[in-house]
MARTITOR-182171 format. One record per atom (N, C-alpha, C): residue in three letters; x, y, z. Coordinates in steps of 0.1 Angstrom, whole numbers, plus 5000, padded with zeros to 4 digits. Example, Ala and Ser with C-alpha at 12.3 -4.5 7.8 and 13.67 -1.06 7.14 Angstrom:
2
ALA513249435078
ALA512349555078
ALA513249675078
SER512849785071
SER513749895071
SER512950005079
This chain:
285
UNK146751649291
UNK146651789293
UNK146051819307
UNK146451889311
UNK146251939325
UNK144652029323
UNK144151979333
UNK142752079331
UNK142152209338
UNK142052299332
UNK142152439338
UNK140752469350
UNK141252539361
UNK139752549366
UNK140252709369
UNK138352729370
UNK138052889373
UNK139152929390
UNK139553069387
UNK139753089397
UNK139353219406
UNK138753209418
UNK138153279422
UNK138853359435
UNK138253499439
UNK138753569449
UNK139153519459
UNK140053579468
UNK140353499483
UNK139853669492
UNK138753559502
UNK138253659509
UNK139553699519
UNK139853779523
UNK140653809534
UNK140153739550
UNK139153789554
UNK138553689566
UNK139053549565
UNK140053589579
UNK139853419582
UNK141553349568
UNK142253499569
UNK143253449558
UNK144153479566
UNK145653409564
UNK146653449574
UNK147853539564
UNK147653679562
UNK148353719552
UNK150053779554
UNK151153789550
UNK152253759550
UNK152653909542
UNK153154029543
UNK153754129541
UNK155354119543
UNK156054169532
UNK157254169535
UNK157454389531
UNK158354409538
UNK158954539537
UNK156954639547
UNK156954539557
UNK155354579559
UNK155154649572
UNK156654729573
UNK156554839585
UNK156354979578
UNK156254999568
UNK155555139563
UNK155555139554
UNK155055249549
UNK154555329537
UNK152855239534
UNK153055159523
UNK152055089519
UNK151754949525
UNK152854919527
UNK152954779533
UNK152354799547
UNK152754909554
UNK151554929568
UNK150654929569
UNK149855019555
UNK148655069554
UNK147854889547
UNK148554839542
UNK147954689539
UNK147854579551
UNK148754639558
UNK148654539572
UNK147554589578
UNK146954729580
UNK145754739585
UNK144654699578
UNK144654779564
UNK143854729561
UNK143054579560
UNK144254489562
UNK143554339558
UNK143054299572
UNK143954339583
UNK143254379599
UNK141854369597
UNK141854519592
UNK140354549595
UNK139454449587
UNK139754389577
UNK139054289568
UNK138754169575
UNK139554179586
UNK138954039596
UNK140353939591
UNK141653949589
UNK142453849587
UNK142753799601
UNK142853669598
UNK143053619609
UNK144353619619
UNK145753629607
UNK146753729614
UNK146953759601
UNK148353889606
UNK148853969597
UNK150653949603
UNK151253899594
UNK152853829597
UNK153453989589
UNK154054019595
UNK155154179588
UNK156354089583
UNK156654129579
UNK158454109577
UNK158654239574
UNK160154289583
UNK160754419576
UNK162054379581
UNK162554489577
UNK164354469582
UNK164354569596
UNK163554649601
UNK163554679612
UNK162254679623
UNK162554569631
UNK162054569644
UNK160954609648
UNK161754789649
UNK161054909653
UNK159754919650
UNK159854909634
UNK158854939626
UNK157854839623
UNK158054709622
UNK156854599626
UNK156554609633
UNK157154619647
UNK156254609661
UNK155354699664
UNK156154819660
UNK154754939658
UNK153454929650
UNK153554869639
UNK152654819628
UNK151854719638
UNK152454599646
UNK152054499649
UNK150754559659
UNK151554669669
UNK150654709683
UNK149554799680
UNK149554829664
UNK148054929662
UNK147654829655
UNK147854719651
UNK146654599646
UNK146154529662
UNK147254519667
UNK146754469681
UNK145654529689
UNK145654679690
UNK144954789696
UNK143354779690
UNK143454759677
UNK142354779668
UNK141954609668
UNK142054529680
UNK141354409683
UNK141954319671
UNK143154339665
UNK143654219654
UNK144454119657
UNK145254059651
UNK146453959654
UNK147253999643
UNK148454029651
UNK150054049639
UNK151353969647
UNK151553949641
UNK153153929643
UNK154153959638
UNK155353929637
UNK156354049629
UNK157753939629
UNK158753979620
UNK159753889620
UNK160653939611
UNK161954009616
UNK163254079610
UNK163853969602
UNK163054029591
UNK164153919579
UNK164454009568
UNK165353979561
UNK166254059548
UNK165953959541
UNK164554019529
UNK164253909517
UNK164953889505
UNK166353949509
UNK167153909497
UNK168153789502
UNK167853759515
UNK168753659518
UNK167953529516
UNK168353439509
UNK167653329504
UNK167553259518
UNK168353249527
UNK168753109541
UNK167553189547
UNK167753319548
UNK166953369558
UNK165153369557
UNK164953389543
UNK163853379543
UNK162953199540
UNK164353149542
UNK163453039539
UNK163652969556
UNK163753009563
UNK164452959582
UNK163253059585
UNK162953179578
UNK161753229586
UNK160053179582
UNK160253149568
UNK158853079565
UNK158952919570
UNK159552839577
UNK159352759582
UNK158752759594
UNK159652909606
UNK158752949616
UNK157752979614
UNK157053039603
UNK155853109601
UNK154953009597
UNK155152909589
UNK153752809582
UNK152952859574
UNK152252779571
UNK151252819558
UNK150552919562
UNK150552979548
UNK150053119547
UNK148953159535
UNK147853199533
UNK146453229525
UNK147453309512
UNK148253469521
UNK148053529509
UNK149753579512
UNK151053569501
UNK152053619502
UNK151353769492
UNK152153879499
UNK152254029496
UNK154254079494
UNK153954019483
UNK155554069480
UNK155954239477
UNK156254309486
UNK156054439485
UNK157354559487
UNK158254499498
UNK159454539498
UNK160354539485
UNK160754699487
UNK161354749475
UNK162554849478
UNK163354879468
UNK164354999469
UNK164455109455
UNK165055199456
UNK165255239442
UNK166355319445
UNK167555319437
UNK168755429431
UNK168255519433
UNK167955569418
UNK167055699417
UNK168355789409
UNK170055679400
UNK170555749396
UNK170655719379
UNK171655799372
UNK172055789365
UNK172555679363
UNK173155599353
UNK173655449354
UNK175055459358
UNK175555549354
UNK177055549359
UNK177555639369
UNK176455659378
UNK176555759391
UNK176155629399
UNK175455539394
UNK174855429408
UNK176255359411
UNK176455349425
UNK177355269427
UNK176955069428
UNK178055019425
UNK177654859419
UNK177154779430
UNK177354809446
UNK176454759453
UNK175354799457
UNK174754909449
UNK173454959449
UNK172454899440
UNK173054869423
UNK172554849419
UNK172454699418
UNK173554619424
UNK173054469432
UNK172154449437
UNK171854549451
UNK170954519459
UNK169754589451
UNK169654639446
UNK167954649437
UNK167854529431
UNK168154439425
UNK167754329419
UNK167754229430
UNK168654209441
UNK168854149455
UNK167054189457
UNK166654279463
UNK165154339470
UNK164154309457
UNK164254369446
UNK163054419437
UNK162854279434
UNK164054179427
UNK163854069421
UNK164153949424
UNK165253919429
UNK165553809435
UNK164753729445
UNK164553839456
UNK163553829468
UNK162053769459
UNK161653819452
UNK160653699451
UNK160653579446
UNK161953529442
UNK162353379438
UNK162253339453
UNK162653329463
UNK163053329479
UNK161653299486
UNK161053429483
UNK160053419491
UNK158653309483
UNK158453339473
UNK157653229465
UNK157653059467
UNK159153039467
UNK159552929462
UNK159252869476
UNK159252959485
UNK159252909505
UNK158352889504
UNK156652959503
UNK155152969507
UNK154252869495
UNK154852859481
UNK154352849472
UNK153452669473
UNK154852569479
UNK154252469482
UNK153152429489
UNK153252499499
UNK152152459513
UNK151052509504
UNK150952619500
UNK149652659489
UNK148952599483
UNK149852529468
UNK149752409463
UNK149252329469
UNK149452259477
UNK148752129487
UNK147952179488
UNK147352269495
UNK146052299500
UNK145252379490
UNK145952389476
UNK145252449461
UNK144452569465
UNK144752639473
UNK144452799478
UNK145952879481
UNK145552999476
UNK146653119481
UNK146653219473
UNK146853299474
UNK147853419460
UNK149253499465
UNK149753519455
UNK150653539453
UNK150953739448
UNK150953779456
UNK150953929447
UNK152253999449
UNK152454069439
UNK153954119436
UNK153554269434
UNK154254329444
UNK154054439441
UNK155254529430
UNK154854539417
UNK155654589409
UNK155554749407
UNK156054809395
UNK155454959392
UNK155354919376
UNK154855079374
UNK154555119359
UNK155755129349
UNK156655169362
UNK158655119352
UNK158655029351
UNK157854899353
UNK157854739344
UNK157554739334
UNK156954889331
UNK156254849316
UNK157354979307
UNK157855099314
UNK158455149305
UNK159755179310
UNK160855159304
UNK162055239304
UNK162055349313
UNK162255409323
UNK162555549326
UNK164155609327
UNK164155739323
UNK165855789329
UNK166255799346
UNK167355699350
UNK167755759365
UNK167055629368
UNK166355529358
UNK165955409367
UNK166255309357
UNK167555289354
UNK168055169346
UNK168455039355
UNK168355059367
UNK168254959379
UNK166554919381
UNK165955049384
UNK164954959389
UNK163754939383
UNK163955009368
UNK162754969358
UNK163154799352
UNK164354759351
UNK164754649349
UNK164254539361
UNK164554589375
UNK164254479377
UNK162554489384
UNK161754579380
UNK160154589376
UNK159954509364
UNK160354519354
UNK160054429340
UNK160454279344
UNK161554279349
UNK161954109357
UNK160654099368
UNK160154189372
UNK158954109383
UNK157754099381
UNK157354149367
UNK156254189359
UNK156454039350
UNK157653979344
UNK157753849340
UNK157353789347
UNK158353759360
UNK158253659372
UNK156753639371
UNK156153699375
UNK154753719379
UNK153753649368
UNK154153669355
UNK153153649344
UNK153553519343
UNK154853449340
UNK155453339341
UNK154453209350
UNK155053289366
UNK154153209377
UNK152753169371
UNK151653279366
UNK150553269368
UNK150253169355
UNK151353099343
UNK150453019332
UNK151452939338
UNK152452939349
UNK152652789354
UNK151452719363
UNK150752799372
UNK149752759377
UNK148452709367
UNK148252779360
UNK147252779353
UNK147352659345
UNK148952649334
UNK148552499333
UNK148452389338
UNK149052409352
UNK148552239360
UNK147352269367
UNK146452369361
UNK145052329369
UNK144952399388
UNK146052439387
UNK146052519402
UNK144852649407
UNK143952639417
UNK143652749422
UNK144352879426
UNK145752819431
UNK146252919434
UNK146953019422
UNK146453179431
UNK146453259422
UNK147853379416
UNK147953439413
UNK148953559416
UNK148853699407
UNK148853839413
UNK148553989410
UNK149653989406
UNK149754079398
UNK150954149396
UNK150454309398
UNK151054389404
UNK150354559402
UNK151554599402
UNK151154709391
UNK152054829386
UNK151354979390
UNK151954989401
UNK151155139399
UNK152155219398
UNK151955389395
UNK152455489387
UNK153455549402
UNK153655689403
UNK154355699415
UNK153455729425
UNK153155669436
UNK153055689451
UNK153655779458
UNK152755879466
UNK152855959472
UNK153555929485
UNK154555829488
UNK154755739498
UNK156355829505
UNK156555879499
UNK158055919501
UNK159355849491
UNK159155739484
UNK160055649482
UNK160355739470
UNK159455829463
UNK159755889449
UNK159356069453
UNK159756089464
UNK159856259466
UNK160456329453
UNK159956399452
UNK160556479440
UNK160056469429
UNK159556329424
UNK159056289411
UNK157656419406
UNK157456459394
UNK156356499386
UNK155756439378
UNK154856489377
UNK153956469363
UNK153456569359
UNK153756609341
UNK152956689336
UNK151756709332
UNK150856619333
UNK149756609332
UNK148856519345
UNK148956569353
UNK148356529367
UNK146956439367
UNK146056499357
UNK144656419357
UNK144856299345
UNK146056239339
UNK145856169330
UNK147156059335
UNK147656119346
UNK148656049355
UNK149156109364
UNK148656099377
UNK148156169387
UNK149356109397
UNK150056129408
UNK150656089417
UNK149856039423
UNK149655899424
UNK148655799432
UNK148755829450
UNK147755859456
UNK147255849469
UNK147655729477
UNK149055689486
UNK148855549491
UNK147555439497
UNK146755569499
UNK145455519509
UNK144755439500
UNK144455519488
UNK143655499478
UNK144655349468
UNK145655329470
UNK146255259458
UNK145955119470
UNK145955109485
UNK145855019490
UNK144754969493
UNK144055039490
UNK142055009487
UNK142154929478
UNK142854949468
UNK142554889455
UNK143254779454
UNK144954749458
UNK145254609461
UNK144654499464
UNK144054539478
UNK143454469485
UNK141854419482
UNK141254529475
UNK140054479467
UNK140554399452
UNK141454419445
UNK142354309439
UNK142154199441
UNK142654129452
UNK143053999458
UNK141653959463
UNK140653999466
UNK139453959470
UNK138553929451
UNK138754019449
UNK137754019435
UNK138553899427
UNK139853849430
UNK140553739419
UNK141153839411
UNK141753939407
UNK141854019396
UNK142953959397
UNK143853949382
UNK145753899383
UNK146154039379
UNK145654129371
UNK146654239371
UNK146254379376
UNK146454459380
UNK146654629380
UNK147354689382
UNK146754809372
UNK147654909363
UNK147155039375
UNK147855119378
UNK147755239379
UNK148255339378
UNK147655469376
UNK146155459367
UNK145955399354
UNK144255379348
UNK143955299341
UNK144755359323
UNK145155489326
UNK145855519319
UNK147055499313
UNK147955429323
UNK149355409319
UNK149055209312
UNK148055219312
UNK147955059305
UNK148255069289
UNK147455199286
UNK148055229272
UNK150055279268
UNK150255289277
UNK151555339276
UNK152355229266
UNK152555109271
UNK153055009261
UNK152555019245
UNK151255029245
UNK150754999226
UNK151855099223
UNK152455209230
UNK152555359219
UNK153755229214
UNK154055139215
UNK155655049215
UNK155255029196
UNK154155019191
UNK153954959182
UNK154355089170
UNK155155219176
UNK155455299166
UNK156955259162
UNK157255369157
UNK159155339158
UNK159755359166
UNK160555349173
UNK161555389184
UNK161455519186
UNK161555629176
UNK162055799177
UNK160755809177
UNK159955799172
UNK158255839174
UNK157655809188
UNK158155679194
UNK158055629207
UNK158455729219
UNK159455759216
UNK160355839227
UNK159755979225
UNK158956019211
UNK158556179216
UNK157256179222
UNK156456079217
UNK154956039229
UNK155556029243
UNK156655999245
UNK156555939262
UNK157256109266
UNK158256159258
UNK158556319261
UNK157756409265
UNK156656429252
UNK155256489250
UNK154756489266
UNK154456349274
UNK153956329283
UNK154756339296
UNK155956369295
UNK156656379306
UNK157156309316
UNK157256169310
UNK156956099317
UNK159056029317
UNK159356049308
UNK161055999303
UNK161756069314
UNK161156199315
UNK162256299330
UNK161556339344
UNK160856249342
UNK159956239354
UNK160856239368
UNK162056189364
UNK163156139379
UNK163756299378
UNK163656359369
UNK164256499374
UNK165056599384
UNK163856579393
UNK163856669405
UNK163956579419
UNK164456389413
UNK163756299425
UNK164956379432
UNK164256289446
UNK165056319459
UNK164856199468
UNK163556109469
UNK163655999474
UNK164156039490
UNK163555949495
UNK164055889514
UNK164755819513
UNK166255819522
UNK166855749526
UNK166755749538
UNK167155579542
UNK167355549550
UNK168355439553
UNK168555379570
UNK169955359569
UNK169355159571
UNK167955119564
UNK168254949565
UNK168754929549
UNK168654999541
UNK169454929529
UNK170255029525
UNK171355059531
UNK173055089530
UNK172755259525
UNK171655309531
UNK170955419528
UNK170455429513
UNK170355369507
UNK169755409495
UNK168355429499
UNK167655459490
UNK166155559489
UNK165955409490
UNK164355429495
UNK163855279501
UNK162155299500
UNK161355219499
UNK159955179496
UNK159755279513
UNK158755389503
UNK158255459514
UNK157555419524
């Protein structure tokens, strides 16, 4: 039997941390952030240029080290030709995302490809690249940035609550593969609720203080204090952790708690950002 050992935080100082989709929204705000934490560099991956190098030159400004490197993490060649230029890395941040945002038979079929291409696939790719060099050196984590649609069904997101629950496995999977061979190395999973990021414009909630439209500033405080404290999961808010138990009623009793709460037509009014690196579909703000 393989023997388990404690596993403890990774300080950021002095870590060389790895962002994919890390030219905006959150993924920017985590590239500074771990900046300012004293990372020793900060590697972007995005699909546009533009947008890392700008990320790269205010880490630069603010006395950091970044680098940047145009890769599409759904392309398996590509990301594994770019983690060879890049080398071992402290902390992968799997964070690049897309969403529909339709009906199931309004999404067209290379949309809803490429959401499991970005949401899910991409972290078999990017994992399977960094995971070794980790291993050897029995340090790293692994964090996946998932949502709170990994934990529930929503309408208008039969693409990408699926492939949230696929990355919310992935993730739990990874973490008692490590765990039974005795590995330090670690892995997050976080689900947070909607982000004020642009990627879910339009979205509501009817009950704002019991599930609040999360603050990006504030949700990347808390990632990033995540990965230092060792934490493997977060929920945000601490509220939608209960959302699952209601699972323990019937189905029709299930569906009027999540009604009740507004949470089933929450895509309603979406409107989402588009943009033109993923075939314009709405894209991780």
């Amino acid at each position: 039997m393989s023997r388990r050992r404690p596993r403890a935080g990774l300080a950021l100082r002095g870590a060389r941390v790895l962002i994919t989709g890390g030219g905006s929204g959150i993924g920017r705000l985590m590239a500074l952030e771990a900046a300012r934490r004293g990372a020793a560099e900060v590697i972007l991956w995005d699909l546009s240029e533009e947008r890392a190098s700008a990320v790269a030159g205010e880490i630069g400004r603010s006395g950091g080290s970044a680098s940047t490197a145009v890769v599409d993490v759904s392309d398996r060649t590509a990301v594994a030709e770019a983690a060879e230029r890049t080398g071992a890395i402290d902390v992968l941040i799997n964070n690049a995302g897309i969403v529909t945002g339709a009906d199931l038979l309004d999404a067209a079929d290379e949309q809803i490809r490429r959401t499991f291409d970005v949401n899910t696939l991409a972290l078999y790719w990017t994992t399977r690249a960094f995971l070794p060099a980790m291993r050897d050196r029995d340090r790293g984590v692994v964090v996946t940035i998932g949502s709170a649609a990994g934990l529930l069904g929503i309408a208008r997101q039969t693409d990408y609550s699926a492939s949230k629950f696929a990355a919310f496995g992935f993730t739990e999977s990874l973490r008692n593969e490590l765990r039974a061979r005795g590995s330090r190395v670690s892995t997050l999973i976080v689900a947070p609720y909607y982000i004020d990021t642009g990627m879910f414009a339009g979205v509501t909630t009817r009950f704002p203080r019991l599930l609040p439209i999360l603050h990006e500033q504030e949700v990347t405080l808390r990632i990033l204090d995540a990965i230092e404290a060792g934490e493997e999961q977060l929920i945000m808010p601490r509220t939608a952790r209960f959302m699952p138990g209601a699972r323990i009623l019937p189905v029709r009793a299930f569906d009027r708690v999540m009604d009740f709460f507004g949470v089933i037509r929450s895509m309603d009014d979406f409107v989402g950002r588009r943009g033109p690196d993923d075939g314009g579909a709405p894209r991780r703000g």
